[in-house]
C-alpha positions, 0 to 999 in steps of 0.5 A: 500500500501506498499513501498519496500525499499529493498528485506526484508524491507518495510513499510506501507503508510499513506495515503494523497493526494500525495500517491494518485499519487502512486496507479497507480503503485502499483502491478508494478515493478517501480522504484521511488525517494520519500521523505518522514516522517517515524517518528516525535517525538511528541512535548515536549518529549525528546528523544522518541524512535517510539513504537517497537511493532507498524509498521512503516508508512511513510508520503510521502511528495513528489513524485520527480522521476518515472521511 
């Protein structure tokens, strides 16, 4: 699953039990509010930029809105 951000951007989901809740939707034109992780710096590193070359995934935390 992918989630669409806006017309030319998206990013994969990382799946866990909280984006289970999105497979209903998907294949529907929906709007939803969610939060989310799209990058943790690993500990003990400074100023670690995410791998260019790998896609983005986002760690949904919490569904909060479905219209």
């Amino acid at each position: 699953m992918t989630l669409e951000v806006a017309p030319n951007q998206s990013f994969g989901i990382e799946a866990n039990e909280v984006s289970k809740e999105l497979e209903a939707l998907a294949g529907q034109p929906t709007v939803i509010t969610v939060r989310g992780q799209l990058y943790k710096k690993p500990a003990g590193k400074k100023k670690q930029k995410p791998d260019a070359s790998a896609p983005l995934k986002i760690l949904i935390l919490e569904v909060q809105k479905k219209e």
